[in-house]
ChimeraX commands (.cxc) that place a marker at each C-alpha (Angstrom):
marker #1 position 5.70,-5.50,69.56 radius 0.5
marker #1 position 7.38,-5.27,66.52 radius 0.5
marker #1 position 9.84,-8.26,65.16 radius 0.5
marker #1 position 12.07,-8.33,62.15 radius 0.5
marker #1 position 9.61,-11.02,60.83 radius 0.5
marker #1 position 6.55,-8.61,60.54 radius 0.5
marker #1 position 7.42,-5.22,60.34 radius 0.5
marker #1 position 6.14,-2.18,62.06 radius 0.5
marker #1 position 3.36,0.48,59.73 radius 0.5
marker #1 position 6.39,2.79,59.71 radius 0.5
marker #1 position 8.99,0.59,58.26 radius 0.5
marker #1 position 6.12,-0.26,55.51 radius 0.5
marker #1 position 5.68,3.21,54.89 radius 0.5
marker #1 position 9.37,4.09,54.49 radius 0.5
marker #1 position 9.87,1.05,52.22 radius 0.5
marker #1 position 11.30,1.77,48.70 radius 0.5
marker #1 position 12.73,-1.04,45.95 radius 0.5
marker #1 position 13.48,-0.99,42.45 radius 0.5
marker #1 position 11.57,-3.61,40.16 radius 0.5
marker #1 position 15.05,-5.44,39.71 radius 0.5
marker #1 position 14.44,-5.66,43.92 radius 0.5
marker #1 position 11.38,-6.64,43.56 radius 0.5
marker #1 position 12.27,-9.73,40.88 radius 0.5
marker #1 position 14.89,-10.91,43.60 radius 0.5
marker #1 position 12.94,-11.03,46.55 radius 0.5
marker #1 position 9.82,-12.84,44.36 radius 0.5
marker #1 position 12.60,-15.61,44.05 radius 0.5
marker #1 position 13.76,-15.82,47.30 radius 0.5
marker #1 position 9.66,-15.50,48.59 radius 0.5
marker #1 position 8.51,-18.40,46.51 radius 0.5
marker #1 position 11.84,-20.53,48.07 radius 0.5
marker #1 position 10.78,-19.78,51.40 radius 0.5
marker #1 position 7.24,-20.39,50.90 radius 0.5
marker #1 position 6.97,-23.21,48.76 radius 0.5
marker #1 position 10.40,-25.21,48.41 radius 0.5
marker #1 position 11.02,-24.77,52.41 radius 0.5
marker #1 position 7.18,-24.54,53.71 radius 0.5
marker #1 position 8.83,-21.41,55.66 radius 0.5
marker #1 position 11.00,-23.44,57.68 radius 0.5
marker #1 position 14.25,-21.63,57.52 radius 0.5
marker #1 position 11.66,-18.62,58.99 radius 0.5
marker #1 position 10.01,-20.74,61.58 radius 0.5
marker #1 position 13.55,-21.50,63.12 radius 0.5
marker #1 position 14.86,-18.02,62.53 radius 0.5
marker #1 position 11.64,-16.51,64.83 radius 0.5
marker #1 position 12.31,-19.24,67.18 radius 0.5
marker #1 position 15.91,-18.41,67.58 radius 0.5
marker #1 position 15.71,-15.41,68.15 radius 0.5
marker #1 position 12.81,-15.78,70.77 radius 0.5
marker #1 position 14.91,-18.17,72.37 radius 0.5
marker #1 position 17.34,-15.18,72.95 radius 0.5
marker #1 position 20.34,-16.07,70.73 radius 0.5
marker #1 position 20.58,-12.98,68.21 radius 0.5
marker #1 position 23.93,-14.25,66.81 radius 0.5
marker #1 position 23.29,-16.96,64.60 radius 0.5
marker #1 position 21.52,-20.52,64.27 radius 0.5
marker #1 position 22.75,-23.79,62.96 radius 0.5
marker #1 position 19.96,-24.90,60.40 radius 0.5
marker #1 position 19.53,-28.70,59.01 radius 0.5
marker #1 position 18.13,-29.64,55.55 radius 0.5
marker #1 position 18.57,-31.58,52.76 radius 0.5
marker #1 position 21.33,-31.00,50.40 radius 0.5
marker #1 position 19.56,-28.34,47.30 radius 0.5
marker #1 position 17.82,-26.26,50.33 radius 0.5
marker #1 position 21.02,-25.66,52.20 radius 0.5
marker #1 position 22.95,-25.37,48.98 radius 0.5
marker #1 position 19.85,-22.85,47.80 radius 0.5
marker #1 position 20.38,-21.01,51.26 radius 0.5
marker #1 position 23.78,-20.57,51.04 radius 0.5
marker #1 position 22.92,-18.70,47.98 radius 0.5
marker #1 position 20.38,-16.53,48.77 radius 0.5
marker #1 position 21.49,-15.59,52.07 radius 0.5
marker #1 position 24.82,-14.48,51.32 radius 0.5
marker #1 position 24.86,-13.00,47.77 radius 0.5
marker #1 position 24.97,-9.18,47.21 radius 0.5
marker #1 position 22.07,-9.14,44.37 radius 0.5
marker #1 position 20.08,-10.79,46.99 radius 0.5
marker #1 position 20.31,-7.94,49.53 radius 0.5
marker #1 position 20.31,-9.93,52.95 radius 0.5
marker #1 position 23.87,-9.98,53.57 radius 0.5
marker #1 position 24.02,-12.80,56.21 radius 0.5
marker #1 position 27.28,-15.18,56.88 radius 0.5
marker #1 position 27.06,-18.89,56.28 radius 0.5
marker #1 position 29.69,-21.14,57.40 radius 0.5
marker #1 position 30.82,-23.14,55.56 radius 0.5
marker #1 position 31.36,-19.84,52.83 radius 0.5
marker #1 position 29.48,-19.60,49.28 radius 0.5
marker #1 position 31.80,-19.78,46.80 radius 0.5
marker #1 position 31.09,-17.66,44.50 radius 0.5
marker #1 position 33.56,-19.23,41.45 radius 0.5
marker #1 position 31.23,-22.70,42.54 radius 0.5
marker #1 position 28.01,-23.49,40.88 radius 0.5
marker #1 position 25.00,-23.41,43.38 radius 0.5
marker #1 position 24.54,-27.05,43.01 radius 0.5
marker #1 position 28.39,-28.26,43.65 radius 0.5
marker #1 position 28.40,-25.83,47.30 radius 0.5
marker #1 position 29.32,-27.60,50.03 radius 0.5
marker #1 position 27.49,-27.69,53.23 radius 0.5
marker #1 position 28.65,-30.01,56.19 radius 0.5
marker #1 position 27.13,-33.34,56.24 radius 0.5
marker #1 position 25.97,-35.08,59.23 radius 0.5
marker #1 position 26.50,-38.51,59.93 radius 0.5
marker #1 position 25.41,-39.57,62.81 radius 0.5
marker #1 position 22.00,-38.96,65.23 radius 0.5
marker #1 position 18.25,-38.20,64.25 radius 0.5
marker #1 position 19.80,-35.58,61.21 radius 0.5
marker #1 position 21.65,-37.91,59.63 radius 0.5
marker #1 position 22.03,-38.16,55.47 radius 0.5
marker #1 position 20.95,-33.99,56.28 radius 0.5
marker #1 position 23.50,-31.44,55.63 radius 0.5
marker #1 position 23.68,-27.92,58.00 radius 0.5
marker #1 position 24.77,-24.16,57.48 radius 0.5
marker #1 position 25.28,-21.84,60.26 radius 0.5
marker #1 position 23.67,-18.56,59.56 radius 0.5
marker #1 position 25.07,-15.62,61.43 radius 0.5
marker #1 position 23.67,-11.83,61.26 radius 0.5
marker #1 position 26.03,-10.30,64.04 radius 0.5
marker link #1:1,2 radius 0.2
marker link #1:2,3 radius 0.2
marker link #1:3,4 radius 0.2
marker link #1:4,5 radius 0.2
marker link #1:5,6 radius 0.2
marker link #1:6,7 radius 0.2
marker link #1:7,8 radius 0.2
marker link #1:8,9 radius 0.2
marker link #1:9,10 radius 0.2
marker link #1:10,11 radius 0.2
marker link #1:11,12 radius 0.2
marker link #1:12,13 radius 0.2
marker link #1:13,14 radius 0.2
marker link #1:14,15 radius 0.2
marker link #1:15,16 radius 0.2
marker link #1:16,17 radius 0.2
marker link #1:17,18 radius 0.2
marker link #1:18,19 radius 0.2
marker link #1:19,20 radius 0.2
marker link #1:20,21 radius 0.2
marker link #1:21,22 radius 0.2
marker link #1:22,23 radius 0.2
marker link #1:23,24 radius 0.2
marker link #1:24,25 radius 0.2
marker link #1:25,26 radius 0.2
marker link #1:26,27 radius 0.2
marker link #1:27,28 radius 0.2
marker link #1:28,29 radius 0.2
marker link #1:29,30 radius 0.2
marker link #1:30,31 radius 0.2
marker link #1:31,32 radius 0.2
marker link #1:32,33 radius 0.2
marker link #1:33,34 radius 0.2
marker link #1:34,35 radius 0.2
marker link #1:35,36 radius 0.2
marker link #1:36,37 radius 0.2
marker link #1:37,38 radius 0.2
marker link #1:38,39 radius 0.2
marker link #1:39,40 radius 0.2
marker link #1:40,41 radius 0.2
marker link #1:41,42 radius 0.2
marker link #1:42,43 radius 0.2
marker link #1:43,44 radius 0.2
marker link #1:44,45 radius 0.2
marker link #1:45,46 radius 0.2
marker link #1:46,47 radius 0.2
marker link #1:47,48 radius 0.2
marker link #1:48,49 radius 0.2
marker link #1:49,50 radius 0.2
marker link #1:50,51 radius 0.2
marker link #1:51,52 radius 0.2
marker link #1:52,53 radius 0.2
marker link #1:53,54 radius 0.2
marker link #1:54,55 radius 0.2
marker link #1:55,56 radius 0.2
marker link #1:56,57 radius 0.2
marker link #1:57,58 radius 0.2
marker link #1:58,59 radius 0.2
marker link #1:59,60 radius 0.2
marker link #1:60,61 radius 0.2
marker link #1:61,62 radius 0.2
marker link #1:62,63 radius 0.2
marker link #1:63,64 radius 0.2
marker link #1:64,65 radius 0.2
marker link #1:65,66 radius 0.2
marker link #1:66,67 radius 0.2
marker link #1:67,68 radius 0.2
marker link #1:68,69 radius 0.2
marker link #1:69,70 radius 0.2
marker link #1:70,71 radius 0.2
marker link #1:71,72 radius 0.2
marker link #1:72,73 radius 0.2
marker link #1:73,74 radius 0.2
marker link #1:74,75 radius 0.2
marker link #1:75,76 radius 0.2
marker link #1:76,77 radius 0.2
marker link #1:77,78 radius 0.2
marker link #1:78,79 radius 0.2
marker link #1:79,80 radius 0.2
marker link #1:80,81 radius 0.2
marker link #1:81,82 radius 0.2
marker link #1:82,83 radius 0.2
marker link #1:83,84 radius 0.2
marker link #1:84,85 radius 0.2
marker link #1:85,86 radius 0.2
marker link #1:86,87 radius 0.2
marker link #1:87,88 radius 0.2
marker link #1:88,89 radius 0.2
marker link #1:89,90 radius 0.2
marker link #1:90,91 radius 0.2
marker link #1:91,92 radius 0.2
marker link #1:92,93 radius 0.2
marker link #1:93,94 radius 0.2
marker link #1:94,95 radius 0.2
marker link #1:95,96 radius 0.2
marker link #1:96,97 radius 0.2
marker link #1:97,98 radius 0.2
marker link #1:98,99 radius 0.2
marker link #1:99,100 radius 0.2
marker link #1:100,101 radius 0.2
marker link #1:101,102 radius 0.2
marker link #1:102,103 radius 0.2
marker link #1:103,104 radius 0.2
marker link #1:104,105 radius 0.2
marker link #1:105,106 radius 0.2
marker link #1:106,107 radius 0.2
marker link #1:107,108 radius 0.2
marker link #1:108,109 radius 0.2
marker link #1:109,110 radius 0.2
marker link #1:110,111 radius 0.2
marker link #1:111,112 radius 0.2
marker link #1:112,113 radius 0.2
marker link #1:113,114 radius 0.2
marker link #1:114,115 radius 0.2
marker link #1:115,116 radius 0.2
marker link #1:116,117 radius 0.2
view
């Protein structure tokens, strides 16, 4: 059964990008993979097995959520999700502002919510 993690031979075959496309998605591939050791993926497959295909509240340090916020939400980037709090785009990457948590087991972390509905 196909998932929006690991496409279908179709979509593969029907899959066009420009080399500009290509340069994005390298960055965003080598975040995923080696800054976040694919777990903003992990929780995004387990979210939506769990049945919720709204949105997920994900937990990380400060430059990964600050780095999400980016990548997830920016036109150049192409994924077009919507992070609360909002990137601001007249805000360097660095100075964004994701909601700290101060008490329980996540505490010192910082989340986003990441909707796609």
């Amino acid at each position: 059964m196909p998932t929006c993690i690991l496409p279908t031979k179709t979509a593969i075959a029907n899959y066009a990008v420009t080399p500009v496309q290509l340069k994005l998605d390298a960055v965003v591939e080598t975040f995923l993979t080696v800054t976040n050791n694919y777990k903003f993926l992990l929780q995004l497959m387990s979210t939506l097995r769990a049945g919720d295909y709204t949105y997920m509240v994900y937990v990380d340090d400060l430059a990964t959520c600050q780095l999400l916020m980016l990548y997830l939400t920016q036109p150049q980037y192409g994924y077009s999700y919507t992070v609360t709090p909002n990137y601001n785009t007249s805000v360097a990457t660095n100075l964004q502002a994701p909601t700290p948590i101060s008490d329980g087991i996540n505490a010192g972390k910082y989340s986003i919510t990441v909707a796609w509905a």
